[in-house]
N, C-alpha and C positions, 0 to 999 in steps of 0.2 A: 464540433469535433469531426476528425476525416478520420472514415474505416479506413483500413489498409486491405487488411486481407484478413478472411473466416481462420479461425483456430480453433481444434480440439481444446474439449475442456481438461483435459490431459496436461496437454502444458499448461496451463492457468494454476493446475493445482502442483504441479512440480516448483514452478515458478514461489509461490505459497510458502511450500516446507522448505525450499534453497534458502529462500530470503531467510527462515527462522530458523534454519539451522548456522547460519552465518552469526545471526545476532547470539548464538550460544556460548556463552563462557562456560567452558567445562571446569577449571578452575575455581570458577566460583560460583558456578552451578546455577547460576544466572541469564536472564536473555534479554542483555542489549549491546552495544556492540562495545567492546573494549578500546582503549586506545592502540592504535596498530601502524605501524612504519608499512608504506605501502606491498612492497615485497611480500610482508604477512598478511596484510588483505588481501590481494593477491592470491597466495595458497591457500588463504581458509575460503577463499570463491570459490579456486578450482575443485579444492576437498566434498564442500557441500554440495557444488552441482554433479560428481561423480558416483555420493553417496546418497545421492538423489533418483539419479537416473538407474540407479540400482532396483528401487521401488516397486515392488508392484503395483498394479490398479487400487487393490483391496488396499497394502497400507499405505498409501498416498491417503487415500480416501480417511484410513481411522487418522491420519495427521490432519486433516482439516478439518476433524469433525471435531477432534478437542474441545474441550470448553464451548464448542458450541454445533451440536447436532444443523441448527440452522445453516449454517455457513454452507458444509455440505451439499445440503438441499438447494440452496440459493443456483452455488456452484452448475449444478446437476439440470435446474431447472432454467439457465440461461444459455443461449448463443453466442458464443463469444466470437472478439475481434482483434486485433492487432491495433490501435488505432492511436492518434496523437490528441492532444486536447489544448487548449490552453490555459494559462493558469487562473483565468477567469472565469472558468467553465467548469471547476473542478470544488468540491467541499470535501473538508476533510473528514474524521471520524468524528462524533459529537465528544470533546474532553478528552482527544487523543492526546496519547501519549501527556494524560495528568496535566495536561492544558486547560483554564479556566473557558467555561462552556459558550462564554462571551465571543469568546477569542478563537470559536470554531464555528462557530453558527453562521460564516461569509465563505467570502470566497477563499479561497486555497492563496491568492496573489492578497490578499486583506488580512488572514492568520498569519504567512509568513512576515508580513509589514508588525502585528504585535510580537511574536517572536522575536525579531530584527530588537526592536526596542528595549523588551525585556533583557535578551541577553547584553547589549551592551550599560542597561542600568541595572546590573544584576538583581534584577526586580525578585522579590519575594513571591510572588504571584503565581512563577512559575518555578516546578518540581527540579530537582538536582538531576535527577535520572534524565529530563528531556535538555537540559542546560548543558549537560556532558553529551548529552549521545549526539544532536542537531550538528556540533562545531566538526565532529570525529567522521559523519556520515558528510561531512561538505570536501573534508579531505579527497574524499574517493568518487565525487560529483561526475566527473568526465567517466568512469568507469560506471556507474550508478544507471547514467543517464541512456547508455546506449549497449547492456548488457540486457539480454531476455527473461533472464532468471531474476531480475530485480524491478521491475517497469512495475509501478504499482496497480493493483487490479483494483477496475472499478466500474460501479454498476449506474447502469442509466438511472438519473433521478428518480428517488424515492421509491425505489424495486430491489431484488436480490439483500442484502441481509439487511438492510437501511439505517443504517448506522448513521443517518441523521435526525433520526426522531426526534421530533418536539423543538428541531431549529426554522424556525422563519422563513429564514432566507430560501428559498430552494434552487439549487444548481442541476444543470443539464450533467455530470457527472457526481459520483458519491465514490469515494475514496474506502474499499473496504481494507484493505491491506496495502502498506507503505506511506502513510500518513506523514509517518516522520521523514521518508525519504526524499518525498515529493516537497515538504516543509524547505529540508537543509538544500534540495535542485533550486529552488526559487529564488533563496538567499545567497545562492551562488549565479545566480543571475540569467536561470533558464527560465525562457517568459511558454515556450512550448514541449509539454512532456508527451514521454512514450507510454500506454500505458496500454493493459487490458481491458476492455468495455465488452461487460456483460448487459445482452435486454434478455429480458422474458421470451419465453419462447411462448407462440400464441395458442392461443388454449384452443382443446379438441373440442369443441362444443358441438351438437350436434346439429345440423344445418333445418329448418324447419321445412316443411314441405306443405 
């Protein structure tokens, strides 16, 4: 992986609720992304990153703690970076996006190759939700790939929220949020993504004497 440049964890967590408030259907009160003619992806970027940047600290922070206080903490407790990876370098969420846990446990360039498969033998294997959303998010790949508020955040192997528990394989990044996004870049044939890399920040221990 190459740092680029040190980032507040500020934007990491804007970056966070942008992305999830795009996948919001208020219509149907759901969140993944709907099918959309570019023009209206388009405005519902522009919409969410405005209504994003509106944010305070404090509710930035309750939108990432949602469902899980961890994440937060993860957030809070790493240095983040700007940095690129490749897609060999990368694991995704363990059973993201209702993917069979098989089919997550490799590399991020190995998941999208089962996906690839799946979706053109409309395999039963894999969930409706991830079979609609993968094709809709490839639409918007050139835009996906090289926007800030969508770069998928992800933590140095097996640190920050570890959402690869209990997978074998271990990869030098972990994919905490944009799983699927990074999934449908692959299958549009980006071999290096943009993303955020969080490590641990080194513990105060106290020096012996």
């Amino acid at each position: 992986m190459n740092l680029l440049k040190r980032v507040p964890p500020l934007n990491v967590k804007r970056a966070f609720v942008a992305a999830d408030k795009l996948k919001l259907s208020r219509r149907k009160g759901t969140k993944f992304l709907p099918k959309l003619a570019r023009s209206q992806f388009l405005s519902k970027l522009s919409h969410s990153k405005y209504s994003t940047n509106k944010l305070s600290q404090k509710q930035l922070d309750d939108i990432v703690a949602e469902g899980s206080k961890g994440r937060l903490k993860a957030y809070n407790n790493s240095n983040w970076w700007l940095a690129s990876a490749t897609i060999n370098e990368l694991g995704v969420w363990r059973q993201a996006g209702g993917l069979p846990s098989a089919w997550t446990c490799c590399s991020l360039e190995q998941t999208a190759a089962y996906v690839k498969k799946a979706i053109k033998n409309n395999s039963k294997r894999m969930r409706a939700r991830s079979k609609r959303a993968i094709p809709r998010i490839m639409d918007f790949a050139d835009i996906i790939s090289s926007d800030e508020y969508l770069f998928p955040i992800v933590f140095e192997g097996g640190t920050g929220t570890k959402g690869r528990t209990w997978c074998l394989k271990k990869m030098a990044g972990d994919i905490d949020d944009g799983s699927m996004r990074a999934i449908a870049l692959v299958l549009s044939g980006y071999k290096t993504l943009n993303i955020y890399l969080g490590k641990p920040k080194a513990s105060k221990r106290p020096k012996l004497v």
